[in-house]
N, C-alpha and C positions, 0 to 999 in steps of 0.2 A: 581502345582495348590494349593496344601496344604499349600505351603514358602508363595506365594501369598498371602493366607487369614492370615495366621499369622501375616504379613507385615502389611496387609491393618487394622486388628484389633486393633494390637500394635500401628500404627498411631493413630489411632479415641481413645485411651487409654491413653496416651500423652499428647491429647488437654484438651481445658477445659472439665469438667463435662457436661455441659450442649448439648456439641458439640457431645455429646457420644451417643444420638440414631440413629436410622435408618431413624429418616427421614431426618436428615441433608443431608445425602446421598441423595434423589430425589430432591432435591434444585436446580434449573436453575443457569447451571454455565453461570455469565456475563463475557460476551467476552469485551476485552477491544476496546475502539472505534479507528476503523481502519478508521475512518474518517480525523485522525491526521494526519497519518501516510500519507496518500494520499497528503496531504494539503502540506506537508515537501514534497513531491517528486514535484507535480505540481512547487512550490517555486524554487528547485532547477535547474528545467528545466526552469524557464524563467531568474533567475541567471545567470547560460553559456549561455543563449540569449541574455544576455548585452553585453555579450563581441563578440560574432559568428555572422554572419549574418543567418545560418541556422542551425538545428539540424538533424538529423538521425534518425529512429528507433534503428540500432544499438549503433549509439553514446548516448541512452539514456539508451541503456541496461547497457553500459558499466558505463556511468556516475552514476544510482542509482543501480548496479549491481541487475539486473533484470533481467525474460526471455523476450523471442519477444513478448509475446502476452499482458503481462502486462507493456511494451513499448507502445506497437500497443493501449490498451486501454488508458492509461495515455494522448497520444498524440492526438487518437480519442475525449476524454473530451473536451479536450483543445480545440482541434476545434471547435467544438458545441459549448463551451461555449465564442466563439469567442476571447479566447486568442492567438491563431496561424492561422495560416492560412497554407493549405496544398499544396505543388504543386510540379507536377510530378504523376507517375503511379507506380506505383509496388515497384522496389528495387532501380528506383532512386526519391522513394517520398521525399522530405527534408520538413520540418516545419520551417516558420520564426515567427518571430512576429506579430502580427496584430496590427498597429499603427494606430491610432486615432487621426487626427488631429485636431487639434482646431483651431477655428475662429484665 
């Protein structure tokens, strides 16, 4: 516990001057926007949909190496937001495309 506050002192002692009270410390740390981050996974999954006719759950864990459930939502979006379309039940769901045809 002691090594600890020494550490954490001798950091805030290092920085600038100004960076050296206590209240810098209660400061709202900004999370970086994981709104990106999603946007790159969405991307990649309709990527291997140019080339597949269908995708997996599993084959999307594997593709942005993810667990099932952040598959399961990713691919849930997607549907809602009508870029896939789901079909099947349970472990044989597949996702395609949702094409749009025009006039």
């Amino acid at each position: 516990m002691e090594r600890s506050r020494i550490l954490l002192e001798d950091a805030l002692l290092a920085g600038d001057k100004d960076d050296n009270t206590c209240d810098n410390l209660n400061k709202p740390v900004i999370k970086p926007n994981t709104g990106d981050k999603a946007q790159q996974q969405r991307q990649k999954i309709l990527t291997f949909l140019e080339t597949v006719d269908f995708i997996t759950n599993k084959q999307v864990c594997i593709l942005l190496e993810v667990n099932r459930s952040r598959a399961y939502d990713l691919l849930s979006q997607m549907v809602c937001e009508s870029f896939l379309i789901a079909e099947g039940d349970k472990k044989g769901r597949r996702y395609r495309l949702s094409r749009i045809d025009s006039c």
